[in-house]
Each structure stands twice: as C-alpha cells, then as structure tokens.
C-alpha positions as CSV (number, residue, x, y, z in Angstrom):
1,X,-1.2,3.8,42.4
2,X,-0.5,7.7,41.1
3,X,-3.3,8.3,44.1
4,X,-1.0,6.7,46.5
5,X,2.4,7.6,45.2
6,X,1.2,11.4,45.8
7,X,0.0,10.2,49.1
8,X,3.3,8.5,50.6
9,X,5.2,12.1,48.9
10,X,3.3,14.3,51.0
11,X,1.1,12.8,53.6
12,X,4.6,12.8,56.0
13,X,4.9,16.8,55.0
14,X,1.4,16.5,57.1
15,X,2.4,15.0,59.6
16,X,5.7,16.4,60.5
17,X,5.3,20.1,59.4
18,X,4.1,21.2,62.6
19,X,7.6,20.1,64.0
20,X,9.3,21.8,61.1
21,X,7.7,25.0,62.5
22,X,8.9,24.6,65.6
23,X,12.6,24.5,64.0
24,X,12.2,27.0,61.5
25,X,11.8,29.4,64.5
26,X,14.4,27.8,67.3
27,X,17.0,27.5,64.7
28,X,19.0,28.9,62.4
29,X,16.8,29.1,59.4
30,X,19.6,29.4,56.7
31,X,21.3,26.6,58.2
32,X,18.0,24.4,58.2
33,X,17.3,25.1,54.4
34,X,21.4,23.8,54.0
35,X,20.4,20.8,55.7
36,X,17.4,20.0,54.3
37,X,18.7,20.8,51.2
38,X,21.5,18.1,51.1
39,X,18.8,15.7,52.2
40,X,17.0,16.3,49.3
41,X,20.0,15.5,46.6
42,X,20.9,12.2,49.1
43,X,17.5,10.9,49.1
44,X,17.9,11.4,44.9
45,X,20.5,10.2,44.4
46,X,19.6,7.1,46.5
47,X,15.9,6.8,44.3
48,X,18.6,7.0,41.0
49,X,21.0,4.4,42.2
50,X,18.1,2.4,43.0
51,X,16.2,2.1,39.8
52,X,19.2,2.2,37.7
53,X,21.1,-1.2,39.8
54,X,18.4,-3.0,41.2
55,X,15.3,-4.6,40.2
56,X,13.5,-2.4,42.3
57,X,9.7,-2.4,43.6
58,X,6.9,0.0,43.9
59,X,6.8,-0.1,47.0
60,X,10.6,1.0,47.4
61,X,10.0,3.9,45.2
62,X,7.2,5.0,47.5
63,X,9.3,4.3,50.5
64,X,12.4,6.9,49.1
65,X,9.4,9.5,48.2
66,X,8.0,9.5,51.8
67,X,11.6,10.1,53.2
68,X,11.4,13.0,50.7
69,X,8.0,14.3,52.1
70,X,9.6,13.9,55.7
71,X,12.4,16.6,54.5
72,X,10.2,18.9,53.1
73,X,8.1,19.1,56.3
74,X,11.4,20.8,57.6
75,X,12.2,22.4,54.5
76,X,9.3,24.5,53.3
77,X,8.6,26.3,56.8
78,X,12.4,27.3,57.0
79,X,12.6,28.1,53.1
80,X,9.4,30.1,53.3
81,X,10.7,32.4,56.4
82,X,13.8,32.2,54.7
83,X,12.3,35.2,52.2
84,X,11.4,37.6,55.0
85,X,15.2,37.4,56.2
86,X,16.4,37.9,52.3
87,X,14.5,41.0,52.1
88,X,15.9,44.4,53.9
89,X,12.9,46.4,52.9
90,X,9.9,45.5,54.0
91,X,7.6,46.6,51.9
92,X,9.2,45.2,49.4
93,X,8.2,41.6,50.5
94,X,4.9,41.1,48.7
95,X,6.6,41.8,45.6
96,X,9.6,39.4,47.0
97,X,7.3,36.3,47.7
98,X,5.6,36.5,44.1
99,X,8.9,36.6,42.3
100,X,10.2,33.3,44.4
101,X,6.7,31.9,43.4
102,X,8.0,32.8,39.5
103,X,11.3,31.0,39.9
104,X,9.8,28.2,41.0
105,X,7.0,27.5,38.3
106,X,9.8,28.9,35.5
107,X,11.2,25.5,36.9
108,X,7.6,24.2,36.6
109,X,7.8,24.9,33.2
110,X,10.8,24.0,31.9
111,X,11.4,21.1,33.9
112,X,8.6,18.5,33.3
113,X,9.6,19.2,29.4
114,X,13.0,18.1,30.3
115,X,11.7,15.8,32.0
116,X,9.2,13.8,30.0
117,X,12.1,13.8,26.9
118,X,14.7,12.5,28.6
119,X,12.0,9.8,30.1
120,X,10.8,9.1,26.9
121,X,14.1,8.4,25.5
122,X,17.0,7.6,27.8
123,X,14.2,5.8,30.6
124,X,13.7,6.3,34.4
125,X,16.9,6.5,35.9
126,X,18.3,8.8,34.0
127,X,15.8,11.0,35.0
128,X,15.8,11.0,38.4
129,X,20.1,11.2,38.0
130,X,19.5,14.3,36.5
131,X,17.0,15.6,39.5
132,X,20.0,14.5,41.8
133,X,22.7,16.2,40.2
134,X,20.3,19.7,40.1
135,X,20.7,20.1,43.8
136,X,24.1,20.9,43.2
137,X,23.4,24.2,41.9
138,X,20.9,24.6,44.9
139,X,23.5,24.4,47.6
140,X,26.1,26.0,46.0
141,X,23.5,29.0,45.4
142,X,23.0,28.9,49.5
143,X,26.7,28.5,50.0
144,X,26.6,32.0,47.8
145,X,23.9,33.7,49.8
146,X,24.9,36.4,52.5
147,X,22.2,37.3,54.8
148,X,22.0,40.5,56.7
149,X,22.9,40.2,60.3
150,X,20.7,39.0,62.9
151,X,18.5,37.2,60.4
152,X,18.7,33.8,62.3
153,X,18.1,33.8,65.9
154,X,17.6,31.2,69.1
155,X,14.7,30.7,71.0
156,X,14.9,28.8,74.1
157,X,11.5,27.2,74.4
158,X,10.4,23.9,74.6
159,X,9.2,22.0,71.4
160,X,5.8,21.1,72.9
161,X,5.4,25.0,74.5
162,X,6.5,26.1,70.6
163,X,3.3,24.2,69.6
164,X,0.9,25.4,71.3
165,X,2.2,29.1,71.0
166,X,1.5,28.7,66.9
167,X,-1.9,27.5,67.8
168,X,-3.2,29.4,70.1
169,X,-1.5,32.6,67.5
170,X,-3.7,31.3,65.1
171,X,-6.9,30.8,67.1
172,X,-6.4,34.1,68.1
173,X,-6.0,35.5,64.2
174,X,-9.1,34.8,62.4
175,X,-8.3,36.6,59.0
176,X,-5.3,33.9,58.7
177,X,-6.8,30.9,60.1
178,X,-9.4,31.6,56.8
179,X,-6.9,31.6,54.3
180,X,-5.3,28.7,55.3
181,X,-8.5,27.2,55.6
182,X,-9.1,27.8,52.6
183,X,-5.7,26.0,51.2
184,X,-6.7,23.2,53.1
185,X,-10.1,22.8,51.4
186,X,-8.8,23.6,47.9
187,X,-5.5,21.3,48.5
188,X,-7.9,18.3,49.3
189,X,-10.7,18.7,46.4
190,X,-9.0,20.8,43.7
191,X,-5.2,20.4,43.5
192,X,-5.2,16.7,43.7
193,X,-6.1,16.8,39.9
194,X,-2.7,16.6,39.1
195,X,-3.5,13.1,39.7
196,X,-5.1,12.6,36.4
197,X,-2.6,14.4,34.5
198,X,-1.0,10.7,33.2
199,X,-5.0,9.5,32.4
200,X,-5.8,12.2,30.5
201,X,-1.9,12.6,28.1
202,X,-2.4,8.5,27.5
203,X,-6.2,7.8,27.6
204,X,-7.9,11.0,26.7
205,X,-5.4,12.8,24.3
206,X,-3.5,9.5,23.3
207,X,-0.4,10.1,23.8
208,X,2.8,9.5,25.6
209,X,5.2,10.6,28.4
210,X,6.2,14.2,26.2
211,X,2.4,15.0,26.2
212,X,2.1,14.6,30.0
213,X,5.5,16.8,29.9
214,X,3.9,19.3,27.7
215,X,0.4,19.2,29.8
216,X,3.1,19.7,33.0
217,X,4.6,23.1,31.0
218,X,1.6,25.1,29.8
219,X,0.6,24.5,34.1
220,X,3.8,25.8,34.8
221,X,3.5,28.5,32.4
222,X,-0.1,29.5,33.5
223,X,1.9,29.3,37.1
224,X,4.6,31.4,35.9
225,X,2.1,34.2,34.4
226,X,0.3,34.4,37.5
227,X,2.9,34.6,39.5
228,X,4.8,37.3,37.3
229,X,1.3,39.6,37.9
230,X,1.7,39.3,41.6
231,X,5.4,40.3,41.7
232,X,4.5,43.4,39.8
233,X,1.1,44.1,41.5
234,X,1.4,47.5,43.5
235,X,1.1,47.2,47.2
236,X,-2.4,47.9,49.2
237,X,-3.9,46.1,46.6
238,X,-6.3,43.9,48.4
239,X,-5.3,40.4,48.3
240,X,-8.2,38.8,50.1
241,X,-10.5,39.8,47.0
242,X,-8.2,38.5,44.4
243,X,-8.1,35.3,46.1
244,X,-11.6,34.9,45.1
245,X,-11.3,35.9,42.0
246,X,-7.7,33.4,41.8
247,X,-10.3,30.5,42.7
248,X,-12.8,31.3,40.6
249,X,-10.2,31.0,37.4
250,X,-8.8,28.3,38.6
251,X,-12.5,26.6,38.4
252,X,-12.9,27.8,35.3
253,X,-9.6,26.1,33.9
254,X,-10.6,22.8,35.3
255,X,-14.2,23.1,34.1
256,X,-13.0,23.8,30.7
257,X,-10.5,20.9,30.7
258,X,-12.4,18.3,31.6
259,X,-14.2,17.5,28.1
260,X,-11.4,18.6,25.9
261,X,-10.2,16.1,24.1
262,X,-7.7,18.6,21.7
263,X,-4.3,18.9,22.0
264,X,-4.2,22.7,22.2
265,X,-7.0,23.5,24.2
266,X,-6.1,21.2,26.5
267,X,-2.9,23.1,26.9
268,X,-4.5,26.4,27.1
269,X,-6.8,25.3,29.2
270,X,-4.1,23.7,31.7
271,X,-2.2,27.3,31.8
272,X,-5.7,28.7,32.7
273,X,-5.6,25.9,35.9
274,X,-2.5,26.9,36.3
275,X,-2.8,30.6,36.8
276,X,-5.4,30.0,39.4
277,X,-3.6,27.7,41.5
278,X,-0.4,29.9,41.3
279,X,-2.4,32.6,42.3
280,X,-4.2,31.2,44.9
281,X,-1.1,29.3,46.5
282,X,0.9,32.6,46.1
283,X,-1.9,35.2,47.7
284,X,-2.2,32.6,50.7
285,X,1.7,32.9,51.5
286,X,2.0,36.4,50.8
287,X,-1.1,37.3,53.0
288,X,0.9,35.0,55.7
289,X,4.4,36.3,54.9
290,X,3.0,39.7,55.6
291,X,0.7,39.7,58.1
292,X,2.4,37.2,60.4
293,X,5.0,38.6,63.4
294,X,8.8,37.5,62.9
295,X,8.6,34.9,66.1
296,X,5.8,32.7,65.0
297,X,6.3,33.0,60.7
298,X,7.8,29.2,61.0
299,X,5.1,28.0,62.6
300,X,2.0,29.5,61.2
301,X,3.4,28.4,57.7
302,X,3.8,25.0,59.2
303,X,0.2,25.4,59.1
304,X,-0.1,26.4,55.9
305,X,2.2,23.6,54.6
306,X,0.4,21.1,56.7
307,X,-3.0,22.5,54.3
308,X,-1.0,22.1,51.6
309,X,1.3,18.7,51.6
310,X,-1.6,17.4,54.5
311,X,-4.5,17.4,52.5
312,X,-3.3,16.5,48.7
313,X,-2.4,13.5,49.4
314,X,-5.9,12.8,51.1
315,X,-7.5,14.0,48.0
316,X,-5.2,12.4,45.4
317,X,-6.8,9.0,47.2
318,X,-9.8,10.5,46.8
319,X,-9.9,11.8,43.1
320,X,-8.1,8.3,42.3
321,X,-11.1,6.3,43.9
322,X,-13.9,8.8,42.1
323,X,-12.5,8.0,38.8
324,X,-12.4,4.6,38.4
325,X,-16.3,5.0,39.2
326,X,-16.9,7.7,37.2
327,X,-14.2,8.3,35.0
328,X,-11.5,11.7,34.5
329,X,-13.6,13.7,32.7
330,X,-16.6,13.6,35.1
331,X,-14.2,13.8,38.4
332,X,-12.5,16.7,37.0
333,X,-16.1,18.7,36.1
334,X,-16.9,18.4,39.7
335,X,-13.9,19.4,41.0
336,X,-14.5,22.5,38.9
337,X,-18.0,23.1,39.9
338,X,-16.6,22.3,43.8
339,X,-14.1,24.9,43.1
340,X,-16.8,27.6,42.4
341,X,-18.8,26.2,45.5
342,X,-15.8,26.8,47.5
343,X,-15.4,30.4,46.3
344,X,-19.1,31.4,47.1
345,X,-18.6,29.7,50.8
346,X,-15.7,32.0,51.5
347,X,-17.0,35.2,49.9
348,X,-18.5,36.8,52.8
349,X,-15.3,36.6,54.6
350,X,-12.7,37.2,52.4
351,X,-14.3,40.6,49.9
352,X,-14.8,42.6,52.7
353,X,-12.2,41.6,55.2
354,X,-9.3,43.4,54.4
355,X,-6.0,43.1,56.1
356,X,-3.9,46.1,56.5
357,X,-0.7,46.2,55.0
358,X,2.3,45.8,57.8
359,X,5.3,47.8,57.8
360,X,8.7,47.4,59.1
361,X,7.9,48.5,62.5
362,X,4.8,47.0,63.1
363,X,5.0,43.6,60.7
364,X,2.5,40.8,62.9
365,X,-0.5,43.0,63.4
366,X,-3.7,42.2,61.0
C-alpha cells in the first residue's frame, strides 16, 4: 500500500507534466506558481478536514494525493523556470538553483521531525492541518516577490505544436536528453527506496513514527549538505563528472544501509543516501537550468519532472513487490549495487562530455 500511495502521488505528475510545460512557457510563470500554489493548501486542507470529520478510506486518501500529483505537474515546471527569472545575473544561476535545492531539504530536515512528533502524539489530522496551514507562508512569500520586468511573457502557439517543439529540442540535444535519462533510470530503481523507509524504523530498527521522522532528517540533512556544496561550488566546474561521482555516493549510502540494524549508523548512513540523491537531482536541474534556451526551459524540465514524478511511482510498485519476496534488506543491497551499474553505463558519456558554461547572451547553446 506505501508502493501505491507513492504511486497515485506522482504517477499523475507523469502524466500531465508534459502539459505543465507547455504552460510554464505560454503563461505567466509567476502567476502559474500562485495558482498552483493555492491548489496545493486547498487540496490540504481538504485531506485534513477529511481525516479529522469523517471515517475516511484509503482509497480517499489516495484519491486527494493524486489531485496533489496533478498540481504539481503544473507546478514544478513553472516553479523550476521560476529561478532563471529570479536571478538578474546569469552567471550567478548555478549557484542560484543549488541554494533553492538547500531550502528545500532544510525543510526536508526539519519537517519530517516535526512531523513524526506531532503524528506520534496529537494523530493524523493534526498533521496534515499543520501542512495546510504552511502554505500560508508560501503565498504570502509570492505575494512579496517582485520580479524584474519582462520575466513572464506570451507565446501564441498551439498546445499540441508546443509539444512537439520540446521534443524535437530534446532529440536534437543529446548532452541533456542523457541527463534526464539518467534521472529517469535512477528515479525508477533507486529513489523509490523511500518506500521502505516505514519497514525498516518499525521492523528493522523497532521503532516508531519519531524513528521514521528521524530516518526522514539525517536524509534531509545529507540533502541539505550536498546541496550547500553545490551552491558554493565555483563555476566551470564540470558537472557532468560530479554526477557520476553524486551516484556513485548515493550507492554507497544505500549499500551501507541495507544491513544496518543500529540506530546511528543507520542515520549516518541515510545522510550518506541523502547527499547523493541531492546531488544527483540538483546537478541534473542545474545542467538543465543552464544549458537550456529561455523559450523551451518549461518544457524540457517537464521532461525532467516527467523522469522524476513518472518513474518513482513505477518503481515504488516495483521495490514494494521485490520485498515481500525478498525482504528490505536484500531489495535495498541491489538497488545499491544497481546504482553503481548505472554509474558505469553512463560513464563514457558523461566524464568526457562537457558542456560549456552559457552566459547571458548566449544561455541555450550546449
């Protein structure tokens, strides 16, 4: 059921993020994030009202998380362009994208330790009441934002001509159509081990709700690190190469996780996982954010968010089906060694190949 919970969250982020691409660069993109935005706190506050007046199903909680994964296939194309229009100087946005990256996972840390307290002692609802009333300080943070002019623009093109513009862009780019490949790969084998997360704090640690929080946290910290590194990394650093080297940690976390049964190597070896992922995720977007010319960002990071919400939720079924036949430990060991595999296949193309930075003037070539 986790397998399929992370499925009905994200598999509509699949489906529809191709469309959210196409909006992301016909619309207003500030104006799409508001939207989206408010969706998001609705669609909470909905989920609390639910759980905390009715005798609700599991099947209703799924239904209310695949409306959210229907919002976010809008809102992570638009919210991801969003940075390029936040940031003046140009050069600047490498270090831009990796410092949005550290928000978010100091959120990732903080939050899932909030989260498995007040879960643990004041119960469901109250939890996902507190997730609705966060989005407050999200939109009134937006309402706050002044963007320089000429950030949002129109295009007049038909949705189905947008679409097959962002394909044929990325037929036509190899050296992105690999790194989103390569989210795709690692989003359907190695991410989805967030899955086993709840196994491992009740069955392999023995514990309870706060030791799936705290598991959640040192993630979010080894997140937070990672991302931290990247903000400060100096540009013409080449990124292709450290995203090998970003998956080869993040194999080496989960390999080192998956037959540890004590508390606090369990936790250090869940920041290790962390980094790498963060890493990974965060030199794929940049490498995109930077490479990618201003008319088609939305829709090549529909793309990328298509690898990334498309295939998790594929490979949550997945890692949920392998371990009830082999068990948590076992599933997470091969997604480790898979992890390495995955690194060795994309080697060739990613150590040598090195994209050149872009500059103001001449952001979109590779």
């Amino acid at each position: 059921m986790l397998g399929v919970a992370l499925f009905a969250s994200q598999f509509p982020s699949f489906l529809f993020s191709l469309f959210g691409g196409v909006v992301s660069d016909r619309y207003n993109r500030y104006r799409v994030v508001l939207a989206t935005q408010t969706a998001s706190m609705v669609q909470a506050a909905l989920l609390a009202l639910l759980v905390a007046f009715t005798h609700y199903t599991v099947w209703e909680v799924l239904a209310f998380s695949a409306v959210l994964g229907i919002v976010n296939a809008f809102d992570v194309p638009a919210r991801q362009a969003l940075v390029y229009d936040m940031v003046e100087e140009k050069d600047d946005l490498g270090n831009a994208i990796a410092l949005n990256s550290t928000m978010v996972n100091v959120a990732g840390l903080i939050g899932p330790a909030i989260a498995g307290l007040v879960l643990a002692t004041y119960g469901a609802s109250n939890c996902f009441a507190l997730n609705a009333f966060s989005f407050i300080a999200v939109l009134v943070s937006l309402w706050s934002m002044k963007l320089p002019q000429g950030a949002a623009r129109k295009q007049a093109k038909k949705v189905s001509e947008g679409l097959r513009e962002g394909w044929s862009y990325l037929m036509n780019t190899p050296a992105i159509g690999r790194v989103i490949l390569l989210m795709a790969v690692s989003s359907l084998f190695l991410m989805p081990y967030f899955t086993l997360m709840p196994v491992y704090a009740k069955e392999i640690l023995h514990g309870d709700a706060t030791t799936y929080g705290y598991l959640n946290s040192f993630t979010g910290l080894g997140a937070a690190l990672g991302a931290i590194f990247l903000a400060f990394l100096k540009s013409g650093n080449n990124l292709k190469r450290l995203l090998v080297i970003a998956t080869l940690v993040f194999a080496a976390g989960l390999i080192l996780f998956s037959y540890t049964v004590s508390l606090p190597l369990s936790l250090l070896f869940a920041m290790m996982s962390g980094l790498g992922m963060m890493l990974q995720m965060t030199l794929v977007i940049t490498i995109i954010q930077t490479n990618v010319s201003f008319e088609m960002r939305g829709r090549v990071i529909s793309y990328y968010a298509m690898a990334f919400f498309g295939m998790q939720p594929l490979g949550g079924l997945l890692v949920g089906f392998v371990s009830r036949r082999i068990h948590a430990p076992a599933t997470l060991m091969a997604q480790g060694i898979l992890a390495v595999i995955i690194a060795l296949v994309f080697f060739p193309y990613l150590w040598k190949e090195r994209l050149k930075a872009s500059s103001a003037s001449d952001i979109g070539t590779i």
